[in-house]
C-alpha positions in Angstrom: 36.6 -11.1 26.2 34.7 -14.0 28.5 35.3 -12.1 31.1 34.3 -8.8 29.9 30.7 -10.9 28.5 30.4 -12.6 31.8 30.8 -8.8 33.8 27.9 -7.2 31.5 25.9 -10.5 31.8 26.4 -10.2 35.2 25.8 -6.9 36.2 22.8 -6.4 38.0 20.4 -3.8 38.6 22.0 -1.8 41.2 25.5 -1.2 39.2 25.8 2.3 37.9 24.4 3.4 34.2 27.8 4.4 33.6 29.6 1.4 34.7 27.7 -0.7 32.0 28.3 1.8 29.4 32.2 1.2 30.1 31.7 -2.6 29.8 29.7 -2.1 26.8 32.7 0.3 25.3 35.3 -2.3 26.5 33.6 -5.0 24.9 33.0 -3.5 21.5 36.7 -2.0 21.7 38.3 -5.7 21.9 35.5 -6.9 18.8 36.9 -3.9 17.0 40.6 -4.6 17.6 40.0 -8.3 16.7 38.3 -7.4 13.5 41.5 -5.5 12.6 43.6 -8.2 13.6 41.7 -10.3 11.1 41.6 -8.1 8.1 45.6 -7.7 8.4 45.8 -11.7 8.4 43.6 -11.7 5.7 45.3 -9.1 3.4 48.6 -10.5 3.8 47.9 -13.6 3.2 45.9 -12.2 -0.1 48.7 -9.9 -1.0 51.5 -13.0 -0.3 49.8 -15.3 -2.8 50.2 -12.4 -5.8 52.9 -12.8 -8.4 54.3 -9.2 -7.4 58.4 -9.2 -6.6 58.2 -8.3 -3.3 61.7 -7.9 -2.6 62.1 -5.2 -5.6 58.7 -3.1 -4.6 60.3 -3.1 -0.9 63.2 -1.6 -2.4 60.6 1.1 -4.1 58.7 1.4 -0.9 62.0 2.3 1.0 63.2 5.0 -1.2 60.0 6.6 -0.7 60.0 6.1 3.6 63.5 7.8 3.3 62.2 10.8 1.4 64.8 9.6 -1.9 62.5 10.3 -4.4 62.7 7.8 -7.7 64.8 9.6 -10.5 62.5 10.4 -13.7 65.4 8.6 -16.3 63.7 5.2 -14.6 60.9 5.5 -15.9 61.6 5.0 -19.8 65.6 3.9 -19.4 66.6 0.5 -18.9 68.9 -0.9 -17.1 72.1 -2.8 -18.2 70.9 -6.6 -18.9 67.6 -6.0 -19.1 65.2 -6.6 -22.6 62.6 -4.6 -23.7 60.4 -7.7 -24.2 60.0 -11.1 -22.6 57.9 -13.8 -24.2 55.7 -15.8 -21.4 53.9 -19.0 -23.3 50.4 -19.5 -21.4 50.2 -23.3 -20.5 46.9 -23.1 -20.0 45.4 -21.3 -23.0 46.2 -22.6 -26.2 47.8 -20.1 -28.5 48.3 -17.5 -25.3 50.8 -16.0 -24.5 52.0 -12.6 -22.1 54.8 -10.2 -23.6 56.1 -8.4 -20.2 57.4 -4.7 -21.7 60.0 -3.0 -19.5 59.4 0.8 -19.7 56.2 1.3 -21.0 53.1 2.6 -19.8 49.5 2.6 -20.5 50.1 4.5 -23.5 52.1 2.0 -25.5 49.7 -1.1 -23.9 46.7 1.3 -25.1 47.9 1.3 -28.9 49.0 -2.6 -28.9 45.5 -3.7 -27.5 43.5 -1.4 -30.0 46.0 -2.7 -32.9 45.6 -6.2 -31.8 41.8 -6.3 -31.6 41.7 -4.9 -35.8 43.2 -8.2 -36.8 40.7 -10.8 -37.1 43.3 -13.5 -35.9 43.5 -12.6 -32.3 40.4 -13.7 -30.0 41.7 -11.7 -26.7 43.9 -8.8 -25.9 44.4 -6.9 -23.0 47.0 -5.3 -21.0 47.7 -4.5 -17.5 50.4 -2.4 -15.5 50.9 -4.9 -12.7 51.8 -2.0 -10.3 51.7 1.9 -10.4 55.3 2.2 -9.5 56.8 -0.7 -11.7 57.3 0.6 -15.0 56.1 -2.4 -17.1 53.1 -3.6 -18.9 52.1 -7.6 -19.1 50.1 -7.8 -22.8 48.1 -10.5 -22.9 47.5 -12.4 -26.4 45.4 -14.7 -27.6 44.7 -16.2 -31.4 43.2 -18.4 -33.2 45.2 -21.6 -35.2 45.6 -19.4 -37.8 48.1 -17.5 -36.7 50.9 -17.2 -33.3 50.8 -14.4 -30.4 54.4 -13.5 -31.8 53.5 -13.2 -34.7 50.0 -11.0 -34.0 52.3 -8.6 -31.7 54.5 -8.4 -34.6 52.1 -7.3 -37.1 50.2 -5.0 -34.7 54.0 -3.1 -34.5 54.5 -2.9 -37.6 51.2 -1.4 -38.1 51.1 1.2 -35.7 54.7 2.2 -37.4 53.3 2.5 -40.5 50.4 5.0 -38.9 53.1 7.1 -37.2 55.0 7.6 -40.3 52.2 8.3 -42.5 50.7 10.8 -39.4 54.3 12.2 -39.7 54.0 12.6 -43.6 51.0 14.3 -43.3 51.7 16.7 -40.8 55.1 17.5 -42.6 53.4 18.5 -45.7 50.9 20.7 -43.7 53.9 22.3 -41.9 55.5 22.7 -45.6 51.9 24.3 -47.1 51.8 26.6 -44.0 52.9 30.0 -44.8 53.3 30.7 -41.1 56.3 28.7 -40.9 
């Protein structure tokens, strides 16, 4: 790069048009390259320090490079040892905690968060799917002294249970009014 600076800085008068344009080129082709040399340090030093399991979205990444598209069952099956629910206590947050749900989508973190902000126990809620091809949600709870992040969770399940069956009820006695059916 010096010596690229030092060559335009040097160039007189009598050197061609053209032969500064190519320095000028040269010179803004090695800034260029070095900027992209510095944005890859950067990102991978960003995308290093994130809680992501590398090793298992390598695996994900590599069935896709070898054109082995994911089967569809992974998406709402689990595997053998796995549980549908791990309880993370927050450490720093008093009464916080995260419930990481194995094959679920925004759909299911949609209805807990909505349930979970009706009870007048729970300060925070919120969800997030921590990447588009892992099939998990992290729900994130918080209440007041009143009450637990179990026991919120708990009570937000059993009331989106009770809507389904009584959204069940109701369409089964439109079904049975029908005279279509």
């Amino acid at each position: 790069i010096c010596d690229m600076l030092l060559a335009f800085a040097s160039a007189s008068e009598t050197e061609s048009e053209s032969n500064i344009e190519h320095i000028k080129d040269q010179i803004l082709y090695v800034v260029f390259v070095l900027g992209i040399f510095a944005l890859i340090i950067v990102l991978q030093g960003h995308y290093q320090s994130k809680v992501y399991d590398t090793k298992k979205l390598e695996e994900i990444l590599e069935k896709y490079r070898n054109d082995e598209p994911p089967n569809r069952y992974e998406k709402f099956v689990l595997p053998e040892g796995t549980k549908k629910i791990a309880y993370v206590k927050d450490t720093k947050v008093p009464n916080a905690a995260r419930f990481i749900i194995e094959r679920e989508d925004h759909t299911a973190g949609n209805l807990l968060r909505m349930e979970l902000h009706r009870d007048p126990n729970v300060l925070f809620s919120g969800y997030r799917v921590p990447h588009p091809l892992e099939h998990k949600i992290w729900l994130q709870v918080q209440t007041n002294k009143n009450s637990s992040p179990i026991e919120a969770v708990d009570t937000a399940m059993t009331e989106i249970l009770a809507e389904f069956n009584a959204m069940k009820t109701a369409f089964q006695e439109q079904v049975d009014k029908s005279e279509y059916y």
